[in-house]
C-alpha positions as a printed NumPy array, in Angstrom:
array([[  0.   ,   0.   ,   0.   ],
       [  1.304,   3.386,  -0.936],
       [  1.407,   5.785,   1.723],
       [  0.245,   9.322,   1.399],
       [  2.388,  12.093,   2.567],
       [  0.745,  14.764,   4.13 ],
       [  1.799,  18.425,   2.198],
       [  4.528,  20.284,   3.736],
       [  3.711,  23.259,   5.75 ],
       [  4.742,  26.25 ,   4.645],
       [  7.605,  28.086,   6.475],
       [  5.777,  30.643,   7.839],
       [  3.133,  28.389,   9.356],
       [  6.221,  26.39 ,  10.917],
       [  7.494,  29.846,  12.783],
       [  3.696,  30.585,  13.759],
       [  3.566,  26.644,  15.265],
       [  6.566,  27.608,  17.782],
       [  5.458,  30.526,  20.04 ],
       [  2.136,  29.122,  20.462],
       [  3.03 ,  25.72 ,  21.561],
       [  5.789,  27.494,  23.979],
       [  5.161,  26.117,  27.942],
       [  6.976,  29.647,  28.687],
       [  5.394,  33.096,  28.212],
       [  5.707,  34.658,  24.965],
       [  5.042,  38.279,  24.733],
       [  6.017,  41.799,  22.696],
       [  5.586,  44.542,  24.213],
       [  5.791,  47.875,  22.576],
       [  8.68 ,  50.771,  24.941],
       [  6.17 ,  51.39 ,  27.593],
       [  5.357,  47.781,  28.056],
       [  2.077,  47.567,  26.301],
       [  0.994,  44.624,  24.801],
       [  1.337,  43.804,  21.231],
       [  1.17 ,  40.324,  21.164],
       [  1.016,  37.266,  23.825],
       [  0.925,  33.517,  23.376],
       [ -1.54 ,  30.987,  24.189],
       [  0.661,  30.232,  27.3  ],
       [ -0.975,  33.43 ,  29.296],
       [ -4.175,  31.751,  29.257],
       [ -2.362,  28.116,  30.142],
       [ -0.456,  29.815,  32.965],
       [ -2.409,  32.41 ,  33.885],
       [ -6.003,  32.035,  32.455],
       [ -5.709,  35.476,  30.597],
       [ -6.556,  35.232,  26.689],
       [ -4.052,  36.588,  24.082],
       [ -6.964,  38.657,  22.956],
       [ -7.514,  40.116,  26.278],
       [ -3.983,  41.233,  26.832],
       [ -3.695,  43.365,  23.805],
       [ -3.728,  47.076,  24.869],
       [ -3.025,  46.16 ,  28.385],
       [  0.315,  47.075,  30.912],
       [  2.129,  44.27 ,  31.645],
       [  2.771,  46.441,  35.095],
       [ -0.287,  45.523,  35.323],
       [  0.157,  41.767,  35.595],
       [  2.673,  41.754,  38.377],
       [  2.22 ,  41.805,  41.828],
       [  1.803,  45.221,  43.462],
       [  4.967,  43.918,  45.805],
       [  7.312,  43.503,  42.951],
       [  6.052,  45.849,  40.222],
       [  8.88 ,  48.487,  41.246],
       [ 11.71 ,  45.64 ,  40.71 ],
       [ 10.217,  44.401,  37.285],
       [  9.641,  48.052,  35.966],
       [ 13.079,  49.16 ,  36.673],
       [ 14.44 ,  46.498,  35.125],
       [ 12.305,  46.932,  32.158],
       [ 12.419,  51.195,  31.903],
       [ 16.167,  50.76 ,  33.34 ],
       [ 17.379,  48.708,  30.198],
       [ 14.761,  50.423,  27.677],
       [ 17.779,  53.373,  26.799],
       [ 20.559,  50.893,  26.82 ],
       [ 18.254,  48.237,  24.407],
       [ 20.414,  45.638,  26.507],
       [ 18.967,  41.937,  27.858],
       [ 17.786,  42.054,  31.162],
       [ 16.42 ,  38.864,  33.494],
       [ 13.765,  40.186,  36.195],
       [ 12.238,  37.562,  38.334],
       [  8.602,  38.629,  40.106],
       [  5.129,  37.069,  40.804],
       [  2.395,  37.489,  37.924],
       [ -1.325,  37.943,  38.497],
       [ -3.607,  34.849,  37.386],
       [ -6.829,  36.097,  36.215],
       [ -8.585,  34.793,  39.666],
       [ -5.964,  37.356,  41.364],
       [ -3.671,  34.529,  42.694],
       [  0.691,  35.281,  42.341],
       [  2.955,  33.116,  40.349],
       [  6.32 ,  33.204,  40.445],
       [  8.108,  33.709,  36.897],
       [ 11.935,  34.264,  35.697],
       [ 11.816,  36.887,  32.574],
       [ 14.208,  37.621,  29.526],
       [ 13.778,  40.682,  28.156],
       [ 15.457,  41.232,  24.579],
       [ 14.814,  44.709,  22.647],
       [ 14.546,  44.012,  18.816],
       [ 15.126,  46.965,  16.828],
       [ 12.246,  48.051,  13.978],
       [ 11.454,  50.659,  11.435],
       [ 15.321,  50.637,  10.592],
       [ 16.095,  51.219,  14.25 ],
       [ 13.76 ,  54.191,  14.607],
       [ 11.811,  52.055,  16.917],
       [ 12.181,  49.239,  19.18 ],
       [ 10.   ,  46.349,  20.5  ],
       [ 10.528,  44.458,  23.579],
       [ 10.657,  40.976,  23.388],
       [  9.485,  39.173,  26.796],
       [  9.956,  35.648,  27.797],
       [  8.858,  34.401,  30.904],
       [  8.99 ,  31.251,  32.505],
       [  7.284,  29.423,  35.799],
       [  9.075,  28.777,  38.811],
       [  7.956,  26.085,  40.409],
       [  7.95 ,  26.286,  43.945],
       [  7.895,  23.372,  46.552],
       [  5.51 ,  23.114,  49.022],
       [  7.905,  24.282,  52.316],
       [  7.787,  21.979,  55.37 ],
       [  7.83 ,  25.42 ,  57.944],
       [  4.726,  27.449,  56.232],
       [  5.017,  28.931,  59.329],
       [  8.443,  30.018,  59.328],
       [  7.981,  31.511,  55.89 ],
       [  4.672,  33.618,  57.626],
       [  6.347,  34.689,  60.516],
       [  9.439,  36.07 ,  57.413],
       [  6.376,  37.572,  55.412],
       [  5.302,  39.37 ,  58.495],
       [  8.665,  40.647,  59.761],
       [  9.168,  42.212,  56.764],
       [  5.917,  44.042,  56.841],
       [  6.452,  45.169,  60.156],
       [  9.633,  46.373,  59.369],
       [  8.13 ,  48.426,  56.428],
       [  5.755,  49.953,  58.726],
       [  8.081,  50.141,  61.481],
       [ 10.331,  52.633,  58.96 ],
       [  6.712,  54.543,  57.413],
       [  6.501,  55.367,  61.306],
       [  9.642,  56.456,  61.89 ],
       [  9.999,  58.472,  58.611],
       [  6.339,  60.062,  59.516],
       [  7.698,  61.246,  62.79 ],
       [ 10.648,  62.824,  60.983],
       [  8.594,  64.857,  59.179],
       [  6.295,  65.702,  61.69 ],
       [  9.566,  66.83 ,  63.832],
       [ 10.967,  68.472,  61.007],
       [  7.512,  70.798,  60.474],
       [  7.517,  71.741,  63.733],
       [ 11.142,  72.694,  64.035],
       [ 10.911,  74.15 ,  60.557],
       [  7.352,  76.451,  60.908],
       [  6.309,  76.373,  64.659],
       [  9.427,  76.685,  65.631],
       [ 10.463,  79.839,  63.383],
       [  7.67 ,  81.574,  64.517],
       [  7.631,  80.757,  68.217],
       [ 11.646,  82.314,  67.626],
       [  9.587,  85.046,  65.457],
       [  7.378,  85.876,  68.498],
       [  9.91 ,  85.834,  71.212],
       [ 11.87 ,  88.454,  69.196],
       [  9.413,  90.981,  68.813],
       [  8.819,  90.826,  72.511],
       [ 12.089,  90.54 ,  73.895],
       [ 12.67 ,  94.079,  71.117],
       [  9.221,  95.808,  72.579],
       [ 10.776,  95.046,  75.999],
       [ 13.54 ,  96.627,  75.547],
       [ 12.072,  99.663,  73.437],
       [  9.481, 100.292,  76.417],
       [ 12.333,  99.33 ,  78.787],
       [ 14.106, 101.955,  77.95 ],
       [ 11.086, 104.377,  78.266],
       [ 10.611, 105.302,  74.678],
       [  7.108, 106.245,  73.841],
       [  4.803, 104.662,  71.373],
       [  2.128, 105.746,  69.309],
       [ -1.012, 104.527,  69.212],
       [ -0.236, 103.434,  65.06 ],
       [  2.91 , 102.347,  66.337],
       [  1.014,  99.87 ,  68.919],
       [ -1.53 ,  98.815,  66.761],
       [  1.484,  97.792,  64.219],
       [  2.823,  95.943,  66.741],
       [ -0.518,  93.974,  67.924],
       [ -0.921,  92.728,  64.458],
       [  2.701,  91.637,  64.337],
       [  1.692,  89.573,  67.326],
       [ -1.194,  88.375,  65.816],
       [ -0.321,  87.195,  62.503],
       [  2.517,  85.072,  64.294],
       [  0.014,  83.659,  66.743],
       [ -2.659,  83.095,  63.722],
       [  0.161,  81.552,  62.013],
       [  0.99 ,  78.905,  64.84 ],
       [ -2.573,  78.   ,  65.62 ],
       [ -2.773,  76.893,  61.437],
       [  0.534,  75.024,  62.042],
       [ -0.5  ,  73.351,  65.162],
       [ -3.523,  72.186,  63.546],
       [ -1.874,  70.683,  60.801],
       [  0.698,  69.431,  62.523],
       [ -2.452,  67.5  ,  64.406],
       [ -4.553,  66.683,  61.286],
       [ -1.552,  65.335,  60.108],
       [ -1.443,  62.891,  63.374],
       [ -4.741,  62.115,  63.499],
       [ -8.001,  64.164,  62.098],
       [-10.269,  65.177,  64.58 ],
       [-13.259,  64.373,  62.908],
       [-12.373,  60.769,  62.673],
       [-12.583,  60.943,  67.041],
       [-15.75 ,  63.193,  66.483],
       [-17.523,  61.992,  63.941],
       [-16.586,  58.674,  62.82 ],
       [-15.132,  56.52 ,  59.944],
       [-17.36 ,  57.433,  56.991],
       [-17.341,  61.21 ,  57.8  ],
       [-13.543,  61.154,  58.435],
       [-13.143,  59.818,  54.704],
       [-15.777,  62.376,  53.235],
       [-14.096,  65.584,  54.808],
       [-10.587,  64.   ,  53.214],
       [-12.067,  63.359,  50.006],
       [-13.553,  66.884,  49.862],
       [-10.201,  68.26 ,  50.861],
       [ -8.01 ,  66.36 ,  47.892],
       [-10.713,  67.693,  45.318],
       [-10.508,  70.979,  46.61 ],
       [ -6.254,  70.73 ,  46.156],
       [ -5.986,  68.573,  43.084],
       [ -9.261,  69.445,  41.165],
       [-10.244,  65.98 ,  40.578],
       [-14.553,  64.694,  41.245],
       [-14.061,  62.847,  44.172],
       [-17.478,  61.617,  45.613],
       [-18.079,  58.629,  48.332],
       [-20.991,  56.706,  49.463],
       [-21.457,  54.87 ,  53.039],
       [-23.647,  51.952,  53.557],
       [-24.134,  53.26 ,  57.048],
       [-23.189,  56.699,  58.87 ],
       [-21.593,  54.88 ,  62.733],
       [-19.428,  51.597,  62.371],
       [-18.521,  50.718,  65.603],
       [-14.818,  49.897,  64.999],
       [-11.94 ,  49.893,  67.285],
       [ -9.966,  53.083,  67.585],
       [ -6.883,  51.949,  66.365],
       [ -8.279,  49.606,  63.468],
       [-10.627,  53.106,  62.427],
       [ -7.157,  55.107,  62.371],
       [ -5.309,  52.204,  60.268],
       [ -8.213,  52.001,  58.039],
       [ -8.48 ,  55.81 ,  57.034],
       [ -5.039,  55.587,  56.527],
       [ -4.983,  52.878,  54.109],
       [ -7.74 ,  55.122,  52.086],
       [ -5.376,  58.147,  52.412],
       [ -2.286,  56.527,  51.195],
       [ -4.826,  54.72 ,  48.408],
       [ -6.454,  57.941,  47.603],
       [ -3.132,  59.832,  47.161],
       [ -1.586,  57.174,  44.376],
       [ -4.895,  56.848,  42.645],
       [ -4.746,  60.75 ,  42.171],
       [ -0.917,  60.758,  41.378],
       [ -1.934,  58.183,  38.903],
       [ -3.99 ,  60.77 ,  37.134],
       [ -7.657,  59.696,  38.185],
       [ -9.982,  62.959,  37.539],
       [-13.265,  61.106,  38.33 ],
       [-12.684,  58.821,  41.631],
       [-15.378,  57.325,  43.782],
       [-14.669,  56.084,  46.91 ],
       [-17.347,  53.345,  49.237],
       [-17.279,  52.264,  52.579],
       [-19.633,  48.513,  53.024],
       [-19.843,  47.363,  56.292],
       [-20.555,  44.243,  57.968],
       [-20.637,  42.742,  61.498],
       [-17.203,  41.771,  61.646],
       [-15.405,  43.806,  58.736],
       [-15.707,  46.919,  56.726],
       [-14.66 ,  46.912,  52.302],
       [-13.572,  49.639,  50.802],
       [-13.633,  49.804,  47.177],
       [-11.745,  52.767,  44.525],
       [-13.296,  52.947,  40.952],
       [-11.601,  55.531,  38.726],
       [-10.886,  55.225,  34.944],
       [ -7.077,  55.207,  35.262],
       [ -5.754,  51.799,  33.736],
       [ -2.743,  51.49 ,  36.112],
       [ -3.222,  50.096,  39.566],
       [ -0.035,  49.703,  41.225],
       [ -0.226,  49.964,  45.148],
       [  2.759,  50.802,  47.359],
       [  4.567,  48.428,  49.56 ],
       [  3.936,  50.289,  52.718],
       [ -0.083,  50.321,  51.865],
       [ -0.133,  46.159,  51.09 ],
       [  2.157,  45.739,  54.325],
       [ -0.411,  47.679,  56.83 ],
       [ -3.024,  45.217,  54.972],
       [ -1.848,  42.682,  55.717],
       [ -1.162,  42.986,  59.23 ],
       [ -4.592,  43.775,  60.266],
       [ -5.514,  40.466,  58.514],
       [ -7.244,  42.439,  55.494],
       [ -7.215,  41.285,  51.78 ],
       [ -6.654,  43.286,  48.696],
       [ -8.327,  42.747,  45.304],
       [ -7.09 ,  45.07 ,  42.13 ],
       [-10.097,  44.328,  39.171],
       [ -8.046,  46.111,  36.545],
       [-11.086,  45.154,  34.265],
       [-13.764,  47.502,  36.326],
       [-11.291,  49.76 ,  37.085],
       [-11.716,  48.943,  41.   ],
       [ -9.596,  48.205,  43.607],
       [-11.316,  46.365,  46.46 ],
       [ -9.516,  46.459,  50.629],
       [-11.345,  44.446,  52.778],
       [-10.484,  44.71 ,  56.407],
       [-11.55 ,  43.418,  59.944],
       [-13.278,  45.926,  62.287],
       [-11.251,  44.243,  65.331],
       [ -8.29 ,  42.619,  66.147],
       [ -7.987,  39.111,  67.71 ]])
């Protein structure tokens, strides 16, 4: 029996056959990491469809925790169109890490006028560890000591402001009257213009410490989160970043009291302040802010149109020490912090 051979695929077929049957990540990316092009290995490894990568960050991908490393390595190398290996923990589509070792090669186009950024990234395959809990106890050292350094860089500044401003114009004050002293000290006569002058001296100093001292405070720890409450403590910050940056900020309560511990209420309005602050320096010019409560925790969520939805260290750190959970929907444009309302 004669056997039939089956026709010989042509050579460009053969090149198309390799990157899609690739175990290992296969992506271009255009300068700012935007993606051009990924293989059917995203949706293997990390249930994301080619389709729905194109047009997306791959910043975006990688875990909040190690998106500084991987985009330094990437924006670091982008002028010197040199290889580069970055290893960091990629976002499955359910929101779960993976670890991954990366090759990035720039490939020149357009006669060199323009570059591309080829990306190859493969699993690491971590063993199970027999001490879980050593590796837990690590995990929260390190966030502790990322907090521990927040703190003591918070009470530099705070130091620093009051030396700098309260300081100058407690010195400011003491001058003018130690100089009046001495003027009426040495029995020259003043004016009543000359008093007046004087007396609003005084009082633009004094007017000028009182505003210090009560940012100083605010700074600390708003009053109206010890008067009022959680929800009204985020809508009087919200109101103040629209009034400095110019952005809609608006924000919705399910209910007006949560009864939450002190010290959770202060950690929690200080996650939304440090949250608030990147989404802004992200560029968001529409941001809505809610607070959902239930018995035992409180969710906030942050919807703006901004694509990018990188979180700082410090932030994901404080989160994870009071036993919250953060979800970044890059899709809705949400990130979602749920938190318990007390500890133990």
């Amino acid at each position: 029996m004669e056997m039939k051979q089956s026709p010989p695929l042509a050579e460009e077929n053969l090149l198309e056959l390799i990157p899609e049957h690739c175990p290992d990540l296969l992506a271009l990316l255009d300068v700012n990491g935007l993606f051009l092009y990924g293989n059917a290995a995203h949706f293997l490894r990390l249930g994301r469809s080619p389709e729905s990568l194109l047009g997306t960050m791959v910043f975006e991908l990688i875990h909040p925790d190690d998106v500084a490393d991987f985009e330094k390595a990437v924006t670091g190398r982008a002028a010197r169109r040199t290889v580069f290996r970055v290893s960091g923990r990629w976002l499955k589509e359910d929101g779960t890490p993976a670890r991954f070792d990366s090759i990035g090669k720039w490939i020149p186009a357009d006669k060199g006028r323009s570059y591309y950024l080829l990306l190859s990234s493969r699993e690491v395959l971590v063993q199970k560890s027999s001490a879980p809990v050593a590796e837990d106890a690590a995990v929260l050292r390190t966030d502790a000591a990322k907090l521990l350094a927040r703190a003591e860089s918070e009470r530099t500044g705070v130091a620093r402001a009051i030396h700098d401003d309260l300081g100058q114009k407690l010195t400011a004050l003491s001058l003018e009257l130690s100089l009046w002293k001495t003027e009426l000290g040495q029995g020259r006569s003043k004016s009543v213009n000359a008093i007046r002058e004087k007396l609003a001296t005084f009082g633009d100093l004094l007017n000028g410490m009182i505003g210090a001292t009560r940012q100083i405070t605010s700074t600390l720890r708003p009053r109206v989160l010890e008067e009022f409450g959680l929800a009204a403590a985020l809508e009087w910050h919200l109101e103040k970043v629209q009034k400095q940056s110019g952005a809609s900020c608006t924000f919705t309560a399910e209910r007006e009291k949560i009864e939450v511990d002190a010290f959770v209420a202060a950690q929690i309005f200080r996650i939304a302040e440090e949250i608030i602050t990147a989404r802004i320096e992200a560029g968001a010019k529409n941001l809505h802010v809610r607070l959902l409560a239930q018995d035992d925790a409180v969710a906030l969520t942050f919807e703006d149109a901004v694509k990018q939805r990188r979180l700082a260290t410090d932030t994901v750190a404080r989160v994870r020490l009071l036993g919250g959970e953060i979800e970044i929907n890059a899709a809705e444009g949400m990130i979602v912090v749920a938190l318990p309302i007390r500890l133990g």
